[in-house]
C-alpha positions as CSV (number, residue, x, y, z in Angstrom):
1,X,105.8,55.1,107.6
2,X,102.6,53.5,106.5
3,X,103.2,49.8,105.1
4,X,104.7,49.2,101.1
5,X,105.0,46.4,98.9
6,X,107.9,46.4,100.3
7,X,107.6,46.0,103.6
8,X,104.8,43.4,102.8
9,X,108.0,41.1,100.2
10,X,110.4,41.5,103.0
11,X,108.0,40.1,106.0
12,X,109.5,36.7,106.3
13,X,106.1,35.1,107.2
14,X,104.7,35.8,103.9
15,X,107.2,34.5,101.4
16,X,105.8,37.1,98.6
17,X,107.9,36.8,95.1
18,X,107.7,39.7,92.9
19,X,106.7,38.8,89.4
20,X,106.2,42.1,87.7
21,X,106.3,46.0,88.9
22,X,109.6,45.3,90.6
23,X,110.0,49.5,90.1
24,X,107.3,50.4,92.0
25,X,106.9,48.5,95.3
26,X,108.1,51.9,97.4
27,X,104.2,52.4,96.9
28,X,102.1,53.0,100.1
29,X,99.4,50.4,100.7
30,X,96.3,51.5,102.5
31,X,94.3,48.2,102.7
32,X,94.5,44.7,101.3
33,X,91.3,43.5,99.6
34,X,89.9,40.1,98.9
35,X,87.8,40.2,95.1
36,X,87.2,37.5,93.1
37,X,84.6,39.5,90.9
38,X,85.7,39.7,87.0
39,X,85.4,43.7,87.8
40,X,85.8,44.9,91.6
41,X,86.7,48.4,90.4
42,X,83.1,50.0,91.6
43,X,84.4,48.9,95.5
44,X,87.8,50.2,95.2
45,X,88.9,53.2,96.5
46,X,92.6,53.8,95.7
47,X,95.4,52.3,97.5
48,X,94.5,48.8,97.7
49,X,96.7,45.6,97.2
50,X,94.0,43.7,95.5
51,X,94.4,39.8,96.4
52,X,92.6,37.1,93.6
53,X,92.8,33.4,92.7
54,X,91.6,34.0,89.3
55,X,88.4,31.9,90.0
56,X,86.2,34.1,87.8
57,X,88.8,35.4,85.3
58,X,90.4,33.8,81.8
59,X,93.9,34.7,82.9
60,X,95.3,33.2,80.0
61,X,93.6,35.7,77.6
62,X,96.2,38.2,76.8
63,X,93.6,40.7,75.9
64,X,91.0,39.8,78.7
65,X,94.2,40.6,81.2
66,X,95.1,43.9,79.6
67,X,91.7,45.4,80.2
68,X,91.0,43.6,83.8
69,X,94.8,45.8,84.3
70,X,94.5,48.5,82.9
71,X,90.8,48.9,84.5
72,X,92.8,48.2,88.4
73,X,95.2,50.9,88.0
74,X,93.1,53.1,86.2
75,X,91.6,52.9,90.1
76,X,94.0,53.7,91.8
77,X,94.8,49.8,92.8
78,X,98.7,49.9,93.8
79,X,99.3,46.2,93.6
80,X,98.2,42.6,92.5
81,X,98.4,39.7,94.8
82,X,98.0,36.1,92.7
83,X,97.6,32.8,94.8
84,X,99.4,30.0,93.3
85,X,98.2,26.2,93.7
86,X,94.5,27.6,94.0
87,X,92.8,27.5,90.4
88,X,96.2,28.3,88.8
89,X,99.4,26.2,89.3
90,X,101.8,29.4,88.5
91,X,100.7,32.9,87.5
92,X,99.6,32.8,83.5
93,X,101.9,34.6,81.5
94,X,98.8,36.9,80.0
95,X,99.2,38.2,83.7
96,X,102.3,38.8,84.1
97,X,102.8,40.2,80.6
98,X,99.8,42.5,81.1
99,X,101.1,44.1,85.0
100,X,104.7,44.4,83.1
101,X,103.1,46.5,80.4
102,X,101.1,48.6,82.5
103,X,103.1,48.8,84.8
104,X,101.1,47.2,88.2
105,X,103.0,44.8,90.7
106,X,102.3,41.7,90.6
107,X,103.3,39.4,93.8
108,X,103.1,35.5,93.8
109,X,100.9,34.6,96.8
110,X,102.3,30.8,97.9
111,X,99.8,28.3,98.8
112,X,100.6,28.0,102.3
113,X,100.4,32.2,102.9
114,X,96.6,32.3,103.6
115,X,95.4,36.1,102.3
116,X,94.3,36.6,105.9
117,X,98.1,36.7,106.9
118,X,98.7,39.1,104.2
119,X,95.3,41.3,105.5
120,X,96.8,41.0,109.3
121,X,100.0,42.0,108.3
122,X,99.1,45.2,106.2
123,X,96.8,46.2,109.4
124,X,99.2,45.5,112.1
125,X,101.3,47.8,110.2
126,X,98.6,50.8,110.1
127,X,98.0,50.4,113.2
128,X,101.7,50.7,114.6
129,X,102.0,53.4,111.9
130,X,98.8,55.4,112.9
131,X,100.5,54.6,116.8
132,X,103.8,56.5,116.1
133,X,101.8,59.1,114.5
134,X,100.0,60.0,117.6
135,X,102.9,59.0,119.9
136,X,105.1,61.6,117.8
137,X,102.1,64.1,117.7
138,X,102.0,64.0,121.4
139,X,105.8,64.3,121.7
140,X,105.7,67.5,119.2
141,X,102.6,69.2,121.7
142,X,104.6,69.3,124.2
143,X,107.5,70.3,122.8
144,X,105.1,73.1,121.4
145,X,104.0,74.1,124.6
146,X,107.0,74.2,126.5
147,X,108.8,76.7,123.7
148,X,105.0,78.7,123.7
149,X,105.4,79.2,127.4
150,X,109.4,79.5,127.4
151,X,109.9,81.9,124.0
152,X,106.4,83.0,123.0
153,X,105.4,82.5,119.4
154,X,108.8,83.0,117.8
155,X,110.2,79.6,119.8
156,X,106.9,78.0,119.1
157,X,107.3,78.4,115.5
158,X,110.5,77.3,115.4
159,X,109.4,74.1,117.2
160,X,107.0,73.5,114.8
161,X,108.9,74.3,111.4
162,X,111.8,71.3,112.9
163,X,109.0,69.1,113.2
164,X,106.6,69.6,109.6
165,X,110.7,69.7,107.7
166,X,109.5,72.8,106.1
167,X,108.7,76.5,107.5
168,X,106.2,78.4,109.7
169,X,105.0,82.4,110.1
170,X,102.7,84.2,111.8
171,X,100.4,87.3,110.5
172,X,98.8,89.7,112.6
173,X,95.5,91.0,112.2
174,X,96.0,93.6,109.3
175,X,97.6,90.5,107.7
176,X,101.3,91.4,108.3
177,X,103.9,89.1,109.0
178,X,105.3,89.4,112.7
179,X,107.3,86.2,113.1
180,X,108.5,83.5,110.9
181,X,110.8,80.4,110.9
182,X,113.7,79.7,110.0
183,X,114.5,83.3,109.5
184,X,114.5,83.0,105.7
185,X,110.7,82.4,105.5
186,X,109.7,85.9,106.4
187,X,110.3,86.8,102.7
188,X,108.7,83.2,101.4
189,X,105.3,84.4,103.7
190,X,105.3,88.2,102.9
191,X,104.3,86.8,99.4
192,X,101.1,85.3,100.6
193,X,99.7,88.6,101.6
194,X,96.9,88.4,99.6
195,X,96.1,84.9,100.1
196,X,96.0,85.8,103.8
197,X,93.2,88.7,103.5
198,X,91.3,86.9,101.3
199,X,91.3,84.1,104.2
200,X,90.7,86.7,106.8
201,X,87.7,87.4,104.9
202,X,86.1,84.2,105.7
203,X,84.4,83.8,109.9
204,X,86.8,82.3,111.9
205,X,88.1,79.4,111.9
206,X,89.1,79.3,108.3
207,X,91.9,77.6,106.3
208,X,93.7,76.8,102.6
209,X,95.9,75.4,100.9
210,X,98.4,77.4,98.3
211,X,99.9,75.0,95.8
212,X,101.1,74.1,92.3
213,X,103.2,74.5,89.3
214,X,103.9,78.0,90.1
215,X,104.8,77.6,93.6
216,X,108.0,76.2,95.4
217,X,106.3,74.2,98.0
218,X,102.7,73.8,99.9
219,X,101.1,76.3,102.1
220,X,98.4,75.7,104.4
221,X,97.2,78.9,106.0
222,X,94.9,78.9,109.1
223,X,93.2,81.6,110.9
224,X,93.6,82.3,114.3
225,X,91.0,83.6,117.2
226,X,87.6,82.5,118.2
227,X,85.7,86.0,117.1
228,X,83.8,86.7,114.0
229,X,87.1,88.5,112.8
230,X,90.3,86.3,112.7
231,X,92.8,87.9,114.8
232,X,95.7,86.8,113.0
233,X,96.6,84.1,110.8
234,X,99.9,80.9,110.5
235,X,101.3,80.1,107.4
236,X,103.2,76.3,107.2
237,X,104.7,75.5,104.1
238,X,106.3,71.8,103.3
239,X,107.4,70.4,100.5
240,X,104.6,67.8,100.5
241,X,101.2,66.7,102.0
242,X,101.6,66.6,105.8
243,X,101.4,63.5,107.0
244,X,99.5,62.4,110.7
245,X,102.4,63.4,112.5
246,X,102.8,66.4,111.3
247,X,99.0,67.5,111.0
248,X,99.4,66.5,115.1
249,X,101.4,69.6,115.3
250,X,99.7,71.9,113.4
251,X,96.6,72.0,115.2
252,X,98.7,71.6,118.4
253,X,100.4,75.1,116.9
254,X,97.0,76.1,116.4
255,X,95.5,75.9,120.0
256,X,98.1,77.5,121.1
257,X,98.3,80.3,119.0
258,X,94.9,81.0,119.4
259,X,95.3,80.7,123.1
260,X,97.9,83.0,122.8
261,X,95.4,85.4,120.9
262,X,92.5,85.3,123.0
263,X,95.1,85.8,126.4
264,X,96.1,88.9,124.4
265,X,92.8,89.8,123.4
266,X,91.7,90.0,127.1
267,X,94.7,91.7,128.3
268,X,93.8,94.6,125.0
269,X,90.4,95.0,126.7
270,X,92.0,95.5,129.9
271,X,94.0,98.1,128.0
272,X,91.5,99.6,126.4
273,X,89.7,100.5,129.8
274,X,92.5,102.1,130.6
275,X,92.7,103.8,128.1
276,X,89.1,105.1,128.5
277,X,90.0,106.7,131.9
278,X,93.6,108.6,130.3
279,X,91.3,110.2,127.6
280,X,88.3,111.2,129.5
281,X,90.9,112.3,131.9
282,X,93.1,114.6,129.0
283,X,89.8,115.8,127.7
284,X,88.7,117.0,130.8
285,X,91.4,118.9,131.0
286,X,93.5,116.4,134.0
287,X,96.9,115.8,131.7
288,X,98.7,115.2,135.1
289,X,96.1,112.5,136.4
290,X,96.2,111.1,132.8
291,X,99.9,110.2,133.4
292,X,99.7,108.9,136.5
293,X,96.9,106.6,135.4
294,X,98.3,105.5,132.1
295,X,102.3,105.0,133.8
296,X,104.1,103.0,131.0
297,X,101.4,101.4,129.4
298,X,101.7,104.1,126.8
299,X,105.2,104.9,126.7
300,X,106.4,108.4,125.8
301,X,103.0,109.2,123.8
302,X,101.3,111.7,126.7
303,X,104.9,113.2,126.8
304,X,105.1,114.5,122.9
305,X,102.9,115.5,120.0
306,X,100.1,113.8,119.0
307,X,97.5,113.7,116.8
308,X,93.7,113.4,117.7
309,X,91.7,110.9,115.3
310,X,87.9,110.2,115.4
311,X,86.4,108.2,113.1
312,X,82.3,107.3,113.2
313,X,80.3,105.1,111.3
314,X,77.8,105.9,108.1
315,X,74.8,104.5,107.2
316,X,74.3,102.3,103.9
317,X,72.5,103.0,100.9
318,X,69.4,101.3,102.6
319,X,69.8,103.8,105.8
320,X,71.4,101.1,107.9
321,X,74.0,102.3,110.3
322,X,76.7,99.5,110.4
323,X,80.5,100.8,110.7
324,X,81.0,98.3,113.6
325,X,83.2,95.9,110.8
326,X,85.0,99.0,109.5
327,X,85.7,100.4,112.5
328,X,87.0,97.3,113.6
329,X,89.7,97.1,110.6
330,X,90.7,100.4,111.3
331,X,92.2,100.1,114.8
332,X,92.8,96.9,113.9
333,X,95.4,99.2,111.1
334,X,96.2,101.4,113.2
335,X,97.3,99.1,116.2
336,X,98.8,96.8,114.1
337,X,101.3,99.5,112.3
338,X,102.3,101.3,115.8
339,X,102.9,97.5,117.0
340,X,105.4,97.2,113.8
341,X,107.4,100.6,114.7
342,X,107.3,99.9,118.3
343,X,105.4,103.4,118.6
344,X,102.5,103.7,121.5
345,X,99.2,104.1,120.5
346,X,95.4,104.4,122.5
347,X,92.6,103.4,121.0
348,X,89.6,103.4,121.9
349,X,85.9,102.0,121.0
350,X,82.8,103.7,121.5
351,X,80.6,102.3,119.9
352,X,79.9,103.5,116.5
353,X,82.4,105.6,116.8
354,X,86.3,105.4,117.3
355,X,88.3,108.0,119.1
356,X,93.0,107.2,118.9
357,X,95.8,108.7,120.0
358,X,98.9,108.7,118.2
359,X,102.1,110.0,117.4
360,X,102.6,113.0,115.2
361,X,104.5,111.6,112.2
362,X,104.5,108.0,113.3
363,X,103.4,104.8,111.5
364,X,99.9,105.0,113.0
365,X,99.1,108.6,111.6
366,X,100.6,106.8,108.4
367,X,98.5,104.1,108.5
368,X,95.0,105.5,109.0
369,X,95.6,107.8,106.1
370,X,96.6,104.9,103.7
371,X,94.2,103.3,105.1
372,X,91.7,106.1,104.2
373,X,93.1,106.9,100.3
374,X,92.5,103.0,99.8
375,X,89.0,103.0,101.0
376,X,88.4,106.7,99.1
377,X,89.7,105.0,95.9
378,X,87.0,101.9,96.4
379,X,84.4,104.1,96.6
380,X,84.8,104.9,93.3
381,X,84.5,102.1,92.1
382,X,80.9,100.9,90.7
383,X,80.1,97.9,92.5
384,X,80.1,100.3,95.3
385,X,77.2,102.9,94.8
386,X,75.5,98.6,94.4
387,X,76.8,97.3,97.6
388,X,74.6,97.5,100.4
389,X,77.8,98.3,102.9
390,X,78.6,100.8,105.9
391,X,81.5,103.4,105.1
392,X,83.4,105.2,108.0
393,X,84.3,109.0,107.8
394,X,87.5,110.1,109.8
395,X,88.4,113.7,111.4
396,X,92.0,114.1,112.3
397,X,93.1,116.6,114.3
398,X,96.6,119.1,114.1
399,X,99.4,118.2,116.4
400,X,98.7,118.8,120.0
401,X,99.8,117.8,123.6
402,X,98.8,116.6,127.1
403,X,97.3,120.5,127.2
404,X,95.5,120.6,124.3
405,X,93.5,117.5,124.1
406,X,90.6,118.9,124.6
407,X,90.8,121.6,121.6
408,X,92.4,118.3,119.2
409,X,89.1,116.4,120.0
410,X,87.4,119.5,119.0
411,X,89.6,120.0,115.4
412,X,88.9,116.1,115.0
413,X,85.5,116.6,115.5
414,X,84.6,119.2,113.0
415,X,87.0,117.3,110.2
416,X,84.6,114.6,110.7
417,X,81.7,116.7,109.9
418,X,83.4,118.2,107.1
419,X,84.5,114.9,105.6
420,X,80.8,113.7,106.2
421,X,79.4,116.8,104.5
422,X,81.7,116.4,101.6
423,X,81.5,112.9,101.0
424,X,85.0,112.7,102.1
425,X,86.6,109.2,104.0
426,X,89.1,111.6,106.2
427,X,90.0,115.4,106.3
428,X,92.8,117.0,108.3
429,X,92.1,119.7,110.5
430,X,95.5,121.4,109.3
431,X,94.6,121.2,105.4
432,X,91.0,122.3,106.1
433,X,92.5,125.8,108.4
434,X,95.0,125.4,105.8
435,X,92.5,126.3,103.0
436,X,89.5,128.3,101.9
437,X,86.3,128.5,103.7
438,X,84.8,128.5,100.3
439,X,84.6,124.5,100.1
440,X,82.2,125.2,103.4
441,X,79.9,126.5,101.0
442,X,78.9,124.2,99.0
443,X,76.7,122.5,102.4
444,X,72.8,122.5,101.1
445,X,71.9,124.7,104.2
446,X,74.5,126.9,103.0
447,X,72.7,127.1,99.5
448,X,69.3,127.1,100.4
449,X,70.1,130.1,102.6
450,X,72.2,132.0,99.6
451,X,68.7,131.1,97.2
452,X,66.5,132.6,100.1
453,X,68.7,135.6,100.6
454,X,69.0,136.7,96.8
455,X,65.6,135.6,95.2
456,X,64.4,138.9,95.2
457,X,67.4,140.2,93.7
458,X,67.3,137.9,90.9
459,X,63.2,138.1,90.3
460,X,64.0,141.8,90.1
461,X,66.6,141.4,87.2
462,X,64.9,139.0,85.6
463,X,62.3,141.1,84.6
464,X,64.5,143.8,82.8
465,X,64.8,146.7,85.1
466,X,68.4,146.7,86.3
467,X,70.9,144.1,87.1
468,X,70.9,144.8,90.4
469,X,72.6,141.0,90.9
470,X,76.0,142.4,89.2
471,X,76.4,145.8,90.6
472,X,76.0,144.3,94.1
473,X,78.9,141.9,93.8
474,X,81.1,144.5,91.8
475,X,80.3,147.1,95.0
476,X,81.4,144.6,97.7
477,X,84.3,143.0,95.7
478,X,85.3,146.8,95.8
479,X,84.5,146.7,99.4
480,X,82.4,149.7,98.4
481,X,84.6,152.1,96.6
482,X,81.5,153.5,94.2
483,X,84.4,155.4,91.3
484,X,86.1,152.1,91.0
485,X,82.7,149.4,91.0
486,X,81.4,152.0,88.6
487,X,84.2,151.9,86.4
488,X,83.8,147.7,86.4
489,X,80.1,147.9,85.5
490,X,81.0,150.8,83.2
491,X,78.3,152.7,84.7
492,X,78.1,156.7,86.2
493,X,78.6,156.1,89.9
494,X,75.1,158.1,90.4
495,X,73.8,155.3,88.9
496,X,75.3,152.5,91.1
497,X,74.5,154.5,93.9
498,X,71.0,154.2,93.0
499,X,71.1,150.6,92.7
500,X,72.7,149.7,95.6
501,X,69.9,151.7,97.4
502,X,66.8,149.2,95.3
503,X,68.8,146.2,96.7
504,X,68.4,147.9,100.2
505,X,64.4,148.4,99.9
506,X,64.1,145.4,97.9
507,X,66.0,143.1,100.8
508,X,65.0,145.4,103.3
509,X,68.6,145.6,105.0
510,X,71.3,148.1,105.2
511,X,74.6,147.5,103.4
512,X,76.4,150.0,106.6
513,X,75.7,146.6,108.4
514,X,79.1,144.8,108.1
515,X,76.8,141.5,109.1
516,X,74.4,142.3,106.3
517,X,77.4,143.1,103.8
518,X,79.3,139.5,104.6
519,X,76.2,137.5,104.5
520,X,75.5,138.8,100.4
521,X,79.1,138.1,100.1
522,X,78.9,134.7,101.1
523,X,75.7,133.9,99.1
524,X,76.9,135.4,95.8
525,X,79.7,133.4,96.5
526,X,77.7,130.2,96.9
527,X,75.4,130.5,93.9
528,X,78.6,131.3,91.5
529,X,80.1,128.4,92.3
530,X,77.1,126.4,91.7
């Protein structure tokens, strides 16, 4: 404990009497300062036991004292130290009247207690103060350490919750909590979410405090890893200012959680090698040498069905390719949820792009297509189309196995270009075999062909002479029955007949050709849905 008025009336070698403020001597003291000057307030800085003979004050002038007062605790002054004997033979009552009304201690200095004494006395006590901070900060490292290397994070945040009084959680990198102590704090640090992305936001290393009215107690939050990205985040809440002890063990907590996480971010690297090998190896068609290479590192994923995701970066609106961040904060999301369910999961960079494994129906799946709809819903949003950003399109692929890789890459693949042609953050392969091929259509190749293809057609109608347009879609949506197309253009079938042979000298192609007959279809198709 720093030194208090207290401590400073109890020292025998001081002989201090209290003359006013006998309420409030519990009151740290963070220096004791020697003023004589009628205002010292400009040199104060809050905390001070201010010590004075009155050689430049009238201390007999009631209203003199209430201002000179009134002025020191208005800074922050904590106490008043009056030598007797000096100018003043005993304290003038304006004095004491005036620190009684305010209120600010007042102690009776006696002649033979030198203010130096009183200055030695309030440092020696700092400094023993400042020496069991450090003594006790070095005592709760290596506790720290020893319950980091003996029961991982969990024991080390329960080391360091016993010694801040207060309670201690961890976050992963999608901003999760996965451990917190004691056990009741999980549901105190779920709340802080949102605090936590908003920290995660910020380059490494970053920190805050959460505090006030609203809440129950005071939050610091740190981020954790040595990257451009945090890595993960700890949350210690108390139920007041940490003091030099405890900030000891915090930043002890610190290093070693980010120890921790760059240790596991190696060992991930390592993985993701690996990784490398099993999917090159599944996709070149080697499912047996894929499971010998992976072994348990990816549990029973190679053995059941999974799903294929790729995801690739976009440019921004100023043509800049940059989905490196994105990318990042989707594995990041992916991992993270298949680490929650205890799932298996291989990811794995390459460059702009971003090729996963994972479980059919698992968290992981889950998670990328939250992840997706959340993304799809901001880029609605106006600030947006203004925000010079990357954006990520994602392809996911049906259900497969070990077998089948090769032909999930492939399904993945072409979502991805179908997403990227429609604008789309993700499209599954199932839901796109699922549906029409008409969506396909509305591609600008697709359209400038169906223009090409029909011009003539239309330049033909347009100048009176037949509807030539009609009759051909009415023939091939009656897959060339002529009584029945007639009978929907309410027309003699001589005279369809003799329309559908203009189109064939006008387009110069036969309509026996099934080709030639699919290809019109297609394009009327495209330009009425325009």
């Amino acid at each position: 404990m720093p030194p208090t008025l207290a401590s400073l009336v109890h020292h025998s070698a001081l002989k201090l009497t209290v003359r006013a403020g006998e309420d409030r001597l519990d009151v740290p003291v963070r220096w004791a300062h020697v003023s004589e000057l009628a205002d010292p307030v400009p040199y104060m800085e809050g905390g001070e036991l201010l010590l004075i003979t009155a050689l430049k004050l009238d201390a007999e002038d009631p209203e003199a004292m209430r201002r000179y007062v009134r002025r020191l605790a208005g800074a922050g002054v904590v106490g008043l130290g009056f030598a007797v004997g000096v100018n003043y033979e005993e304290i003038p009552e304006a004095l004491v009247t005036a620190c009684a009304q305010e209120p600010l201690p007042l102690l009776e200095v006696p002649r033979r207690t030198p203010f130096l004494a009183i200055s030695k006395a309030v440092s020696a006590a700092i400094a023993a103060d400042q020496y069991r901070a450090v003594t006790a900060g070095f005592a709760a490292q290596r506790e720290l350490t020893k319950q980091a290397l003996n029961a991982g994070p969990e024991g080390l945040l329960a080391a360091l919750a016993a010694q801040v009084d207060g309670w201690a959680a961890l976050y992963d990198a999608s901003g999760t909590v996965v451990a917190a102590a004691p056990e009741w704090a999980g549901r105190r640090a779920a709340r802080l979410t949102g605090e936590v992305e908003r920290l995660r936001e910020r380059p490494a290393p970053a920190s805050s405090v959460v505090g006030g009215p609203e809440h129950e107690d005071r939050v610091e939050l740190h981020s954790l890893g040595t990257g451009r990205r945090p890595r993960a985040a700890l949350a210690v809440g108390t139920a007041a200012a940490l003091g030099t002890a405890e900030r000891y063990a915090v930043h002890s907590a610190i290093a070693l959680l980010t120890l921790t996480t760059e240790r596991s971010r190696s060992l991930h690297a390592a993985e993701q090698r690996v990784g490398t090998a099993v999917l090159r190896m599944l996709l070149a068609g080697e499912p047996d040498h894929a499971r010998a290479v992976a072994g348990d590192l990816y549990g029973g994923l190679l053995d059941a069905p999974f799903r294929m995701i790729v995801a690739e970066s976009v440019p921004g609106p100023r043509g800049t390719a940059g989905g490196g961040d994105r990318l990042g904060v989707l594995a990041e999301t992916v991992e993270a949820a298949a680490a929650r369910s205890g799932e298996a999961v291989l990811v794995v960079p390459e460059g702009e792009r971003l090729v996963a494994l994972a479980a059919d129906g698992g968290a992981a799946v889950a998670a990328c297509t939250d992840w997706a709809a959340e993304l799809e819903a901001a880029r609605a949003l106006p600030e947006h189309a203004a925000a010079d950003e990357d954006d990520v399109v994602v392809g996911l692929s049906a259900p497969a196995g070990p077998i089948a890789a090769a032909a999930a890459y492939k399904q993945a693949e072409q979502s991805l270009s179908v997403a990227r042609r429609r604008g789309r953050v993700l499209v599954e392969h199932e839901r796109l075999a699922a549906g029409s091929v008409l969506p396909l259509l509305a591609d600008d190749a697709v359209k400038a062909f169906a223009d090409g293809l029909l011009r003539a057609l239309h330049e033909h109608d347009a100048t009176g002479r037949g509807d030539l347009v009609a009759s051909l879609r009415a023939w091939l949506s009656r897959h060339g029955q002529w009584d029945a197309a007639a009978a929907d253009l309410g027309v003699h079938r001589h005279t369809l007949r003799y329309r559908m042979r203009r189109v064939e000298e006008i387009l110069g192609r036969s309509l026996d050709d099934p080709d030639v007959r699919m290809e019109l279809w297609l394009a009327l198709k495209t330009t009425s849905a325009e």
